[in-house]
C-alpha positions as CSV (number, residue, x, y, z in Angstrom):
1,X,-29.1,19.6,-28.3
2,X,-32.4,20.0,-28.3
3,X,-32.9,16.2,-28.7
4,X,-31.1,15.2,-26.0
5,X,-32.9,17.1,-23.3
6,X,-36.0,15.7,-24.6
7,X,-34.5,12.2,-24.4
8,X,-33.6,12.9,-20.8
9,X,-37.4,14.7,-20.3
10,X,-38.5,11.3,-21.7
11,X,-36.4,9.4,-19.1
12,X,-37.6,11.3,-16.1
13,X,-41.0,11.0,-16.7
14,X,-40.4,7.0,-17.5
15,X,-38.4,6.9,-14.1
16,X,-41.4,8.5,-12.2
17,X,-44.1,6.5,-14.1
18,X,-42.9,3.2,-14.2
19,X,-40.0,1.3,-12.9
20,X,-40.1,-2.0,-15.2
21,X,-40.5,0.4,-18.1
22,X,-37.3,2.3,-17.5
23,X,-34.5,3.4,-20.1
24,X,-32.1,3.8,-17.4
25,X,-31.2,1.7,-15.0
26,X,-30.4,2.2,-11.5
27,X,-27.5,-0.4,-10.6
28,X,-23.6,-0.7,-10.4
29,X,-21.9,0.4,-14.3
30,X,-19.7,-3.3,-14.8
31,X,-16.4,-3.6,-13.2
32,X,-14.6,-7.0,-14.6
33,X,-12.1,-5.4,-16.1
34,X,-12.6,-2.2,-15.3
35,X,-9.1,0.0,-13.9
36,X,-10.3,2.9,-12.5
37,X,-7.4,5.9,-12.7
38,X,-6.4,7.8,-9.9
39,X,-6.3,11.5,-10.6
40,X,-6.5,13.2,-7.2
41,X,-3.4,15.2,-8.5
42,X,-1.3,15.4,-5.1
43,X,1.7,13.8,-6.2
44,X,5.1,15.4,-5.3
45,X,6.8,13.1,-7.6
46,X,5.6,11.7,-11.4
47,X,6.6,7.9,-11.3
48,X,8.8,7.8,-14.0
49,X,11.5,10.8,-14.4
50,X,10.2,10.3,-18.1
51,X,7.1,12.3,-17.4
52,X,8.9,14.9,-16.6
53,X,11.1,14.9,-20.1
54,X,7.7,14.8,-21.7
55,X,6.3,17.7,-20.5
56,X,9.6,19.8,-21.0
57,X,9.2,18.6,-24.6
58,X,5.5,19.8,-24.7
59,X,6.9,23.3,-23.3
60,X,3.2,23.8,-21.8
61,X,5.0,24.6,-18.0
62,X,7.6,25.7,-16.3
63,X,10.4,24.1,-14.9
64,X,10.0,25.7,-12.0
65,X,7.8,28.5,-10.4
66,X,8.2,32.0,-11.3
67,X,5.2,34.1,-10.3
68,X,6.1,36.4,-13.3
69,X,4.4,34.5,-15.7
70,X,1.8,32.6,-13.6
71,X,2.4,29.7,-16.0
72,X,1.6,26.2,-14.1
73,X,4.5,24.0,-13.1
74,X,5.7,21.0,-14.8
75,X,4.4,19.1,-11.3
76,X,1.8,16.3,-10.9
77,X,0.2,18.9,-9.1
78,X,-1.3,19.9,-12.7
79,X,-0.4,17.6,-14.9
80,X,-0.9,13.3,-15.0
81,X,0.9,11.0,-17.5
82,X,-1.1,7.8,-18.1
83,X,0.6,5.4,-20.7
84,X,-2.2,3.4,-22.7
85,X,-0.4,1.2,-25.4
86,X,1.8,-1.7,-25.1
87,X,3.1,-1.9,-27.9
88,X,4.8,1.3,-27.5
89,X,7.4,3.3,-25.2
90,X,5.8,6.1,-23.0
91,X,8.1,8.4,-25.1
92,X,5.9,7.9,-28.2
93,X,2.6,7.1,-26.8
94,X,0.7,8.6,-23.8
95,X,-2.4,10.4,-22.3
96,X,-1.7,13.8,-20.9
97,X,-4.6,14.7,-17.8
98,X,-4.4,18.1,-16.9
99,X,-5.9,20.3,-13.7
100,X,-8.9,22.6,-13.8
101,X,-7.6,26.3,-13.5
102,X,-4.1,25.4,-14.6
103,X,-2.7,28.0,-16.7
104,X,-0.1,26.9,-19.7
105,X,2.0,28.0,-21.4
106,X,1.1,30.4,-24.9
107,X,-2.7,30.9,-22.8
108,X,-4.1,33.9,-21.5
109,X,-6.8,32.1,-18.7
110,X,-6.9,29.0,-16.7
111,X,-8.7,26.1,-18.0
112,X,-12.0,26.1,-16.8
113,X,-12.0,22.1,-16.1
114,X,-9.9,19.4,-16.6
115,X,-8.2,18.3,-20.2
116,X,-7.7,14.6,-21.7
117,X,-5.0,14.8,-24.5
118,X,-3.5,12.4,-26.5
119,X,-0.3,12.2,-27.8
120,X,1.5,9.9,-30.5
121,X,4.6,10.3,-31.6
122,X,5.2,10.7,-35.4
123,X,8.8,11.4,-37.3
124,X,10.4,12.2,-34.4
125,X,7.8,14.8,-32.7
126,X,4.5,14.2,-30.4
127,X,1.4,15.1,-32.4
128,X,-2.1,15.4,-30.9
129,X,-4.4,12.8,-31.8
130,X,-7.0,13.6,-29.4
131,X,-8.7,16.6,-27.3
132,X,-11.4,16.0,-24.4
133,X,-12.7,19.2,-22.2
134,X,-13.3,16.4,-19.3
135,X,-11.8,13.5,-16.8
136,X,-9.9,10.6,-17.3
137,X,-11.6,7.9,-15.5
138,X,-10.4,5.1,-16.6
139,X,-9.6,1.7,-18.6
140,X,-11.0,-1.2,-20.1
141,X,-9.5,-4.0,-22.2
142,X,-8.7,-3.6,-25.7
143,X,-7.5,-4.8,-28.8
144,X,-4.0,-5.7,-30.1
145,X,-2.5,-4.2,-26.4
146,X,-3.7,-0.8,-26.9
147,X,-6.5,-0.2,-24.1
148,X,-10.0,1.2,-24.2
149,X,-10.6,5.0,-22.2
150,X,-13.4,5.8,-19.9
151,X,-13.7,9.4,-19.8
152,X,-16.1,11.7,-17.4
153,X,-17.6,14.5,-19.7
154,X,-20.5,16.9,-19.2
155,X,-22.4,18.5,-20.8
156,X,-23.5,21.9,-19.1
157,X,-26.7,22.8,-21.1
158,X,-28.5,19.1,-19.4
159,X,-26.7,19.4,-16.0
160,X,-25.7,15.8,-17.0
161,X,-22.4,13.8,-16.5
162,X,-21.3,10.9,-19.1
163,X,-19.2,8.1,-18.5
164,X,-17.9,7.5,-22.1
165,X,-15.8,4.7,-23.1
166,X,-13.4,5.5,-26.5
167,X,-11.9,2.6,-28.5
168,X,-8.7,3.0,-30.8
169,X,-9.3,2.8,-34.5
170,X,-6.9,4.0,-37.1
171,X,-4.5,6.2,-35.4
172,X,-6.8,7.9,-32.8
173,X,-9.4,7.3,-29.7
174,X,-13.2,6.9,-31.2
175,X,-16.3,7.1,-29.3
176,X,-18.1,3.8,-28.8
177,X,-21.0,3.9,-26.7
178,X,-22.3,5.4,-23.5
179,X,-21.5,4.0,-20.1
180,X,-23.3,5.7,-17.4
181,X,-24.5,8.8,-16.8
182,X,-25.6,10.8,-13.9
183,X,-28.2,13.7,-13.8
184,X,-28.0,14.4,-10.2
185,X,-29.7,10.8,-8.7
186,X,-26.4,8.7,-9.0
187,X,-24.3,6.9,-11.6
188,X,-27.0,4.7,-14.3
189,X,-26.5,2.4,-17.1
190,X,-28.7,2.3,-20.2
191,X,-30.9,-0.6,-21.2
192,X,-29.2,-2.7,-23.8
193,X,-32.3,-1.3,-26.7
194,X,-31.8,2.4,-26.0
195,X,-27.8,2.6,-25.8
196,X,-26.8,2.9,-29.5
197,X,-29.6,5.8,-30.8
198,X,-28.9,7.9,-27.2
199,X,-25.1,7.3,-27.4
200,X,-24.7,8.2,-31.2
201,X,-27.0,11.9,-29.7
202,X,-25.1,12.3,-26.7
203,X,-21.7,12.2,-29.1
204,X,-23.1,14.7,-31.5
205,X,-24.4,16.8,-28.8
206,X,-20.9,16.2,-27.1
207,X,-18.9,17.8,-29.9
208,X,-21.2,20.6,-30.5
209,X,-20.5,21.4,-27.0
210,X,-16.9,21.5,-28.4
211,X,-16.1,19.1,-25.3
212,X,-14.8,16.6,-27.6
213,X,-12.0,18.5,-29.9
């Protein structure tokens, strides 16, 4: 961790010193094929009565509200259902975007911000392939009709937001690179020579933080 904030010490003091000698750019992250997810979670109704099924399957809500167990409802109020490969049904593949402060089922406190989890289906049952302690951002194209993720995650200890982009490779989502982040000045991009060393940190630094899981 301790790496990181001296790469972002490094990039301050470049920023102040010396525009044409910057690691991070100022200017808009690319957008060509770029779908950027809604998840303003104000829904009354999930698109597809299947989301609904899913979640009942998960058992992580309730059906409906009862103020006895403070459980969150299965509603898009808390939860989002964001399908992500073509070559499968919704049923068997989908991401699962959850509220901040939404209580589930089995859990004793809310969670403290929003949840990216993915789930594959496998003999019959939906297993877990992936855990993110963040936001789901968005998509970018992929390979064999399975799409790439952009996810918001933070990391607390350098006040710093990352726009991370996850690629899928044997059975899972896997980090690929870095890109944007934001450490209070605005959304930046890194120069094409410092992107692989900082992203392969920030990842490390990311699962220490035990916001990748």
């Amino acid at each position: 961790m301790k790496a990181i904030i001296f790469i972002f010490s490094a990039i301050l003091l470049l920023l102040s010193c010396n525009s044409d000698e910057e690691i991070v750019k100022k200017k808009e992250l690319p957008k060509d094929d770029l779908e950027i997810i809604s998840s303003d979670f104000e829904g009354t109704e999930f698109k597809d009565p299947i989301h609904l099924e899913l979640l009942k399957e998960l058992d992580i809500c309730d059906m409906v509200l009862d103020e006895n167990t403070g459980f969150a409802t299965c509603s898009p109020e808390n939860f989002q259902i964001i399908p992500f490969n073509k070559n499968k049904s919704v049923r068997d593949a989908f991401i699962l975007h959850v509220k901040s402060a939404t209580r589930l089922k089995g859990q004793d406190v809310l969670l403290p911000v929003r949840h990216v989890i993915v789930f594959e289906r496998e003999q019959g049952k939906l297993v877990r392939t992936n855990g993110f302690r963040g936001e789901f951002f968005g998509m970018r194209k992929g390979q064999n009709n399975i799409k790439d993720i952009i996810l918001a995650l933070y990391l607390k200890e350098d006040e710093t937001l990352f726009h991370c982009r996850f690629k899928w490779n044997d059975g899972k989502f896997s980090f690929n690179t870095i890109e944007g982040l934001d450490y209070g000045e605005g959304m930046r991009s890194l120069k094409k020579e410092s992107k692989d060393s900082i992203s392969a940190q920030v990842y490390s630094a990311l699962v220490d933080a035990n916001v990748i899981f």
